[in-house]
C-alpha positions in Angstrom: 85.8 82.6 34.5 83.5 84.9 32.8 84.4 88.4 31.6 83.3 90.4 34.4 85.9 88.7 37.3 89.2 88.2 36.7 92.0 86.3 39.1 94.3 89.1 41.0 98.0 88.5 40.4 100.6 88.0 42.9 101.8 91.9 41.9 98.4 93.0 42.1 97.8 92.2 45.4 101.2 93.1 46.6 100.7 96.8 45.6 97.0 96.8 47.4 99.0 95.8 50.7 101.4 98.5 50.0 99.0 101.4 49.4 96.6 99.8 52.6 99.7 100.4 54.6 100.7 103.8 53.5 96.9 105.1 53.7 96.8 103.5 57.4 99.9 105.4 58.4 97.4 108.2 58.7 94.2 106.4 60.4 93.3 108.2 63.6 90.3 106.6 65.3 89.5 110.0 67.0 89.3 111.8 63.7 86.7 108.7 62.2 84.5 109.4 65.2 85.1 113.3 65.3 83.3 113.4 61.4 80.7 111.0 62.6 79.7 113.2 65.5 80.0 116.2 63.1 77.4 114.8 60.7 75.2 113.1 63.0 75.2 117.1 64.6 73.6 118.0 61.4 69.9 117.8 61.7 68.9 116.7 57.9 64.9 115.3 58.5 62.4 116.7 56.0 60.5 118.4 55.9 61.5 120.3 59.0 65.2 120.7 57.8 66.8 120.1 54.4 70.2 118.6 53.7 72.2 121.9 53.6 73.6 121.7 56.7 75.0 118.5 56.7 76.2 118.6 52.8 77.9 122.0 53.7 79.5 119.9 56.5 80.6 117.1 54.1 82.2 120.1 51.6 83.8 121.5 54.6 85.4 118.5 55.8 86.6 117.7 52.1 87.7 121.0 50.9 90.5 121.7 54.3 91.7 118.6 53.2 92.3 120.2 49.5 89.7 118.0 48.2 87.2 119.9 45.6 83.8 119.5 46.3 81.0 121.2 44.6 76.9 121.4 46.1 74.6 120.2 43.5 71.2 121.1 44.0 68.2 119.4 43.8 65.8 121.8 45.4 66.5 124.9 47.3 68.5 123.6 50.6 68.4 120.0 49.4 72.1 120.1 47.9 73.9 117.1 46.8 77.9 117.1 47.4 80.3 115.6 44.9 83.4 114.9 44.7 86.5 113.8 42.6 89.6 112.1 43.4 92.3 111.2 41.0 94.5 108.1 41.7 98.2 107.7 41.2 97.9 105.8 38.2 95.1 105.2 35.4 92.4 102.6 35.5 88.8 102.8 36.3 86.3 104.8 38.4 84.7 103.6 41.6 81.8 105.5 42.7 80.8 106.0 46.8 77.8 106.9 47.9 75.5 107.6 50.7 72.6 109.9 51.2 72.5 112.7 53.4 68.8 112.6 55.4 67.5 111.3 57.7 63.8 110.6 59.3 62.2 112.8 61.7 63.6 111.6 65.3 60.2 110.8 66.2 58.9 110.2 70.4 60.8 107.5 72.6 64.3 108.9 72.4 66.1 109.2 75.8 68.2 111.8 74.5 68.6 114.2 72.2 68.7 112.7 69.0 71.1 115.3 67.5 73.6 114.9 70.0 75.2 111.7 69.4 76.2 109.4 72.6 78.8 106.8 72.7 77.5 103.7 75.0 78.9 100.5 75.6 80.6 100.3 72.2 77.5 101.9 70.6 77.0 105.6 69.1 73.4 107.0 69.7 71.8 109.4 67.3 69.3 109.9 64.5 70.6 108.6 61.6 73.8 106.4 62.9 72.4 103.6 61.2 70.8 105.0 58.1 73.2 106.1 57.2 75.3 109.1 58.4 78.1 107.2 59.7 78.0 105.0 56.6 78.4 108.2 55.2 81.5 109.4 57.6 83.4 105.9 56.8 83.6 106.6 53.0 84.5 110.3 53.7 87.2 109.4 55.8 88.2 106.4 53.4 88.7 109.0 50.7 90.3 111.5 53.0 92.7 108.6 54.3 93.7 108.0 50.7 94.3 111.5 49.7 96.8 112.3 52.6 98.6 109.3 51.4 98.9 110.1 47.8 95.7 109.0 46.2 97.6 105.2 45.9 94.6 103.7 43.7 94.2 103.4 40.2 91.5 105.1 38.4 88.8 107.7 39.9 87.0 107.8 43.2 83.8 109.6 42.8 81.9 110.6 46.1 78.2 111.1 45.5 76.3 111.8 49.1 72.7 113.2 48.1 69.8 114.7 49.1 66.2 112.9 49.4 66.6 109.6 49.5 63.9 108.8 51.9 60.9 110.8 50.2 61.2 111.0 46.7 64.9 110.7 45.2 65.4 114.4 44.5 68.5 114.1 44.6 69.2 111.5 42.4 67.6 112.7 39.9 69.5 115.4 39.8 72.7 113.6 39.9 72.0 111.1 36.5 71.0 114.2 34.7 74.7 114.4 34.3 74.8 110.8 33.3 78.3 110.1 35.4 79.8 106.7 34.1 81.5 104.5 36.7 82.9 100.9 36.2 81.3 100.3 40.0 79.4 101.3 43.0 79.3 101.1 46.1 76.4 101.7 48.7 77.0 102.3 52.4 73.5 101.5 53.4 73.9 99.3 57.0 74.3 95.6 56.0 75.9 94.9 58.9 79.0 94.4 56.3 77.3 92.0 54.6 77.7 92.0 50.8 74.0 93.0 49.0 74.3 92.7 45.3 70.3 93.8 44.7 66.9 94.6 46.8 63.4 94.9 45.4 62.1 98.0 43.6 59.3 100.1 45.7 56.2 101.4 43.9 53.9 103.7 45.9 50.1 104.4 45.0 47.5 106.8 46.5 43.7 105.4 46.1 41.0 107.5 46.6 37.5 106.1 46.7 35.1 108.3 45.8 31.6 108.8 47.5 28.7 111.7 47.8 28.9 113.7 50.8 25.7 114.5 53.0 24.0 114.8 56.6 24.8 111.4 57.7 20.5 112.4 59.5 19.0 112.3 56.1 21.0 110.1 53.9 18.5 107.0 53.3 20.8 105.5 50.2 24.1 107.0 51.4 27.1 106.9 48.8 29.9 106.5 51.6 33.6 106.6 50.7 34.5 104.8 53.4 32.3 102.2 52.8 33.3 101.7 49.8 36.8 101.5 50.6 36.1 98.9 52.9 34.8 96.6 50.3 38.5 97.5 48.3 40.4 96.2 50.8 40.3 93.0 51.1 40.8 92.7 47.1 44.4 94.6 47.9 45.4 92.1 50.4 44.0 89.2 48.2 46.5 90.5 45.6 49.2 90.4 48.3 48.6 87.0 48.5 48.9 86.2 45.1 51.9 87.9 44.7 53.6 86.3 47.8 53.4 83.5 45.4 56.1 84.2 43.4 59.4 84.7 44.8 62.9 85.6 43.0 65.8 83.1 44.6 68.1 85.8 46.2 65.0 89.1 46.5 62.0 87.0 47.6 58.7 87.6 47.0 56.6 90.7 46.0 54.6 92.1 48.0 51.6 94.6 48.3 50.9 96.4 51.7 48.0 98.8 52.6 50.0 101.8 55.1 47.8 104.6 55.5 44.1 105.4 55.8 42.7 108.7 56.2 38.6 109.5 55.3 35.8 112.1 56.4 35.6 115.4 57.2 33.0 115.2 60.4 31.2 113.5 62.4 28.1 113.6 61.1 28.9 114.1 57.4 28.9 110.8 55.0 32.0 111.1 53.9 33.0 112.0 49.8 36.4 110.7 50.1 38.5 108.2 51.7 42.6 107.7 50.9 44.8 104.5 51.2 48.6 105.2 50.6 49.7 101.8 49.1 53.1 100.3 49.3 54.0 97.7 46.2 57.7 96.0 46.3 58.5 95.1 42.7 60.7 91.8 41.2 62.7 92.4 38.4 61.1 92.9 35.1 57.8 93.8 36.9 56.5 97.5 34.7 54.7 100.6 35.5 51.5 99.2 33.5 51.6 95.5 35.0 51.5 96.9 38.5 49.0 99.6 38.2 46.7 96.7 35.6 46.8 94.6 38.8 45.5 97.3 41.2 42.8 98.1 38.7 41.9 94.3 38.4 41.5 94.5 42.3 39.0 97.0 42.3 37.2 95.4 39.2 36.7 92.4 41.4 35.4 94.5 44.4 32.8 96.1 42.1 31.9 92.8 40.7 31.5 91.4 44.3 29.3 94.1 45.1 27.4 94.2 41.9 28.1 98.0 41.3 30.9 100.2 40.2 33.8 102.3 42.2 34.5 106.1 41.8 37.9 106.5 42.2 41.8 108.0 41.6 44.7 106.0 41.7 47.7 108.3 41.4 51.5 106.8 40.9 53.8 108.6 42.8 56.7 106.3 42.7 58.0 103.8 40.7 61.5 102.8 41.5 62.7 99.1 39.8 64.3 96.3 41.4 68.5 96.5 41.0 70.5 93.1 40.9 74.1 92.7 40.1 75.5 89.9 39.0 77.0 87.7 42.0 80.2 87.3 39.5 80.7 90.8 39.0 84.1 92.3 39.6 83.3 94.5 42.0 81.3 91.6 43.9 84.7 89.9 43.8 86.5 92.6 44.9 84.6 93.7 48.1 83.9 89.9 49.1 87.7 90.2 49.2 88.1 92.7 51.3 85.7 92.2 53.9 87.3 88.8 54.3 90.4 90.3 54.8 88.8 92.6 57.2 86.5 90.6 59.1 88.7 87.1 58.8 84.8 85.7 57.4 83.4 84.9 54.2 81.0 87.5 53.6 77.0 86.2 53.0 76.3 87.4 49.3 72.2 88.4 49.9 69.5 90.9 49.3 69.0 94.2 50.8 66.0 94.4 52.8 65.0 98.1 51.6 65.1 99.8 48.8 67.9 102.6 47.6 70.1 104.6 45.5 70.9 101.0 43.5 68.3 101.7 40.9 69.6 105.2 39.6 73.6 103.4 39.1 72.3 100.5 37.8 69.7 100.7 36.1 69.2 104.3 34.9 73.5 104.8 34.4 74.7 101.2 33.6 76.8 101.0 37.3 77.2 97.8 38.7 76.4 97.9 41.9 76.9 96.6 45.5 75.1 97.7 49.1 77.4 97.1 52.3 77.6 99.3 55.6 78.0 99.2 59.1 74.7 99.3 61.2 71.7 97.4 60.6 68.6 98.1 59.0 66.4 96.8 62.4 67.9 99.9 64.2 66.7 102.7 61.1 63.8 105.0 62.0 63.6 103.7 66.1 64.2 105.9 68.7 67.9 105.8 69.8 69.0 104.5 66.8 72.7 103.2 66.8 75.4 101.4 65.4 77.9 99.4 66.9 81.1 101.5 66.6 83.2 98.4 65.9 81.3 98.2 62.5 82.4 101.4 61.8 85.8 100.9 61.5 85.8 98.2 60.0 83.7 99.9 57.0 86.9 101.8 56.1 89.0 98.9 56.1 86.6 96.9 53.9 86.0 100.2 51.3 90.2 101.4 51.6 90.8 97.2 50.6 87.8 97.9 47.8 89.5 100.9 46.4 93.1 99.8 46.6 92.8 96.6 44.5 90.1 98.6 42.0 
């Protein structure tokens, strides 16, 4: 038994029954699906909308319960919401969080993607996946458990921020305050699964450079897209390489090429042509390794070629790999109460994407865990959904979490 998991006694786990049952005395299933609806209501896609809408909503919903809860902006209309509950009896803080935005709905819906439609068990809308009703599960989990007379020990702190899917505003608001925790707890859609860690993302912008001319009278033309062409296959050779090394529970890095975009006309050799490029990171890979290895590439393609490259390769993200240990307490805790839930064993595994994990765990010291209804196959399609089964059954798994924390 190490120090970070500890055996529940037989008292312990009576007074986590006892507070489940007063908090469920209050569990409407209307009132779950009312604040889902509510949020999902909300358009929060940037850049066309910010987050103000649907944080004002979250506020709203706490506040005529007589919960404070305070915006925290990151930008002007990208306002975090957080919030502070106080349990019956001391002992440490738990920390929920989800993040308010969505993606742009995108073509192929076949309905309105902000009015959310309940089908065959299912609820329809931009962001019912990722990750608004993730989001109304640990609202009304804290809501539940403030009717009933905060029956946890410690603090419950409810973080739902702004940004997550661009460029973390939000979060980097929020660890300016440096807010400790003893745990947290993601609502990303697992599918209830248990995630204890997911692979960092780093994202680069290459720009090869060329000469621009009349494509009529260029005899020795200096084409950016030419020479772009020649990088390329050295970036997917170093995908290769690093598909080589995998971590047990993460898997393997990886390097992907997502976006091209060169000349200005038809008939102009072009000066310029842009790759976006998408790195997922292991632990203990760094800022310098990574970009050293992009360089490397393009040494190669100039050494292929026999010449040099012109170019810019600008870092615009760099967020690490989180993993927390599969002993952890708070692993522990929520295995527990998803089995409880779910009558199943939870699988202990990786989370496909990457999100908030990096800013508890690695930037505030939070140990950290990923589990929410929905699935990450259904984020960013058209008619998203999540199977409203899962949904309840997120705030029985986070009321069990938070009554035996």
């Amino acid at each position: 038994m190490t120090e970070h998991s500890k055996p529940y006694s037989e008292q312990q786990n009576r007074n986590a029954e006892a507070a489940m049952g007063q908090v469920f005395r209050f569990y409407r299933e209307a009132e779950l699906r009312s604040i889902a609806e509510q949020l999902l209501r909300c358009p929060s896609d940037y850049p066309r909308y910010g987050e103000e809408e649907a944080a004002r909503k979250v506020q709203q919903l706490l506040q005529q319960e007589g919960i404070d809860a305070q915006l925290q902006y990151a930008a002007p209309g990208r306002p975090n919401v957080v919030a502070r509950l106080k349990g019956a009896k001391p002992g440490r803080a738990l920390l929920f969080n989800g993040h308010l935005d969505v993606v742009p709905p995108g073509e192929g819906w076949t309905a309105d993607p902000y009015e959310p439609v309940m089908r065959d068990g299912r609820l329809f809308a931009r962001g019912a996946a990722d990750m608004k009703c993730g989001v109304a599960a640990l609202l009304y989990t804290a809501i539940l458990f403030h009717r009933a007379g905060n029956p946890f020990a410690g603090e419950l702190i409810l973080l739902f921020n702004a940004d997550e899917e661009r460029e973390n505003a939000g979060m980097l608001r929020f660890v300016q305050d440096a807010v400790q925790a003893d745990g947290a707890l993601i609502a990303e859609p697992t599918g209830l699964q248990l995630c204890i860690g997911h692979r960092g993302v780093a994202r680069y912008r290459l720009t090869a450079l060329g000469q621009s001319a009349h494509a009529a009278f260029a005899d020795h033309p200096d084409n950016a897209i030419v020479h772009m062409a020649r990088l390329i296959p050295e970036l997917s050779a170093l995908d290769g390489e690093l598909r080589h090394t995998r971590h047990p529970l993460l898997g393997s890095a990886s390097l992907s090429v997502t976006q091209i975009s060169g000349g200005s006309a038809p008939n102009m050799i072009p000066d310029s042509c842009v790759v976006e490029i998408d790195r997922r990171l292991l632990p203990g890979e760094t800022e310098e390794n990574v970009r050293q290895q992009i360089v490397d590439s393009i040494e190669r393609a100039a050494r292929v070629y026999s010449g040099t490259f012109r170019y810019r390769l600008d870092n615009y993200l760099f967020l690490p790999a989180s993993l927390t240990e599969e002993h952890h307490d708070i692993v522990k805790t929520l295995r527990d109460a998803i089995q409880e839930t779910s009558g199943a064993l939870p699988i202990v595994e990786a989370f496909g994407a990457t999100c908030e994990a990096h800013f508890f765990a690695n930037t505030l010291g939070i140990p950290t865990v990923i589990c929410g209804p929905g699935h990450l196959e259904q984020a960013h399609t058209p008619d998203e959904y999540v199977r409203w089964s899962e949904v309840e059954d997120a705030v029985k798994c986070y009321a069990g979490l938070l009554a035996r924390w």
